[in-house]
C-alpha positions as CSV (number, residue, x, y, z in Angstrom):
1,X,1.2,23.1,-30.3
2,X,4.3,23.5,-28.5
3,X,6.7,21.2,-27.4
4,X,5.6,21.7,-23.3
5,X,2.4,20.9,-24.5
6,X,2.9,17.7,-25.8
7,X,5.5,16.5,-23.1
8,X,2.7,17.9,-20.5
9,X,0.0,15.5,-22.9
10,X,2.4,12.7,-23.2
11,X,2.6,12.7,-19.2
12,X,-1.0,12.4,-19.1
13,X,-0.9,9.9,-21.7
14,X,1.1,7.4,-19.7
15,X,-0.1,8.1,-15.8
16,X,2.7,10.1,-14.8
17,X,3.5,13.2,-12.9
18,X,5.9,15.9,-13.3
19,X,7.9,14.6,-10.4
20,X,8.3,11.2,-11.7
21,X,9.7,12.9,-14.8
22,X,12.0,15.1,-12.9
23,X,12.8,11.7,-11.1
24,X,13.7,9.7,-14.1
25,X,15.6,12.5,-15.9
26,X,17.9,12.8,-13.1
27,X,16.6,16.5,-12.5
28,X,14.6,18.7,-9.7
29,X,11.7,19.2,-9.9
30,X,12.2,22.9,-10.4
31,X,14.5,22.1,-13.5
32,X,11.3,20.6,-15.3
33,X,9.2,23.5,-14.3
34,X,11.8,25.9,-15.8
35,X,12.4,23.5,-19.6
36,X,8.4,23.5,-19.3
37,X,8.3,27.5,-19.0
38,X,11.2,28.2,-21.4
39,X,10.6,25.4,-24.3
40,X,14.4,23.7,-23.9
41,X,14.1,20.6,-24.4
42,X,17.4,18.4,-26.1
43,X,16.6,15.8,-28.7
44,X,17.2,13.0,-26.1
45,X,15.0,14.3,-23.4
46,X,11.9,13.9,-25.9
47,X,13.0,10.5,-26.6
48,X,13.1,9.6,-23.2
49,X,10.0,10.8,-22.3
50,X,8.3,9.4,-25.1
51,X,9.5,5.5,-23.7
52,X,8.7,6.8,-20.3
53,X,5.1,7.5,-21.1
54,X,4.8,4.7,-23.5
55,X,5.2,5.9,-26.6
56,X,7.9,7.2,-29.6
57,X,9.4,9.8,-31.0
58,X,9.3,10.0,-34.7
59,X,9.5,11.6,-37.6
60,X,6.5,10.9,-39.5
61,X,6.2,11.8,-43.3
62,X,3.1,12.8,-45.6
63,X,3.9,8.9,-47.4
64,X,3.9,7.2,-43.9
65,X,7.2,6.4,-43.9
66,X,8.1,7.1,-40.0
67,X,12.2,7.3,-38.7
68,X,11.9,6.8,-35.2
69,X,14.1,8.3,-32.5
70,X,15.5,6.3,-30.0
71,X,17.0,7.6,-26.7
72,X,20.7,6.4,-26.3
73,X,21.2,3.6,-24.0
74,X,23.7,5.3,-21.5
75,X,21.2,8.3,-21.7
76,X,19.8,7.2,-18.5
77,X,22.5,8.7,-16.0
78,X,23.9,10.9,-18.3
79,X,23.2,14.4,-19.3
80,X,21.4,15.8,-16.3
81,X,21.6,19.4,-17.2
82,X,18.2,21.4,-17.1
């Protein structure tokens, strides 16, 4: 599955649109269309999505042991490059 697929799933998931992402990323709305076309997506995006819809980001392992990802607190204004 890739990696538009699950942010597109994790949106479902938690109720929310496309433009509420844009919104809370700090981008256009075209700027989501285009990282949902081309697959670029940073580290820190997914983490921030993931707490936006409700969920994590992890790193889960065939023992169970999971190493979650957490977006950085001053991620919220910064980095607003598509």
């Amino acid at each position: 599955m890739s990696v538009s697929t699950s942010v597109r799933m994790a949106l479902a998931k938690g109720n929310k649109k496309q433009t509420e992402l844009a919104e809370m990323l700090g981008f256009q709305r075209q700027a989501v269309n285009l990282k949902l076309a081309k697959e670029r997506w940073t580290g820190t995006e997914l983490a921030r999505i993931a707490e936006f819809t409700g969920g994590k980001l992890a790193f889960i392992y065939p023992d169970g042991q999971q190493i979650l990802i957490e977006p950085p607190a001053e991620s919220a204004e910064e980095g607003k490059e598509p």
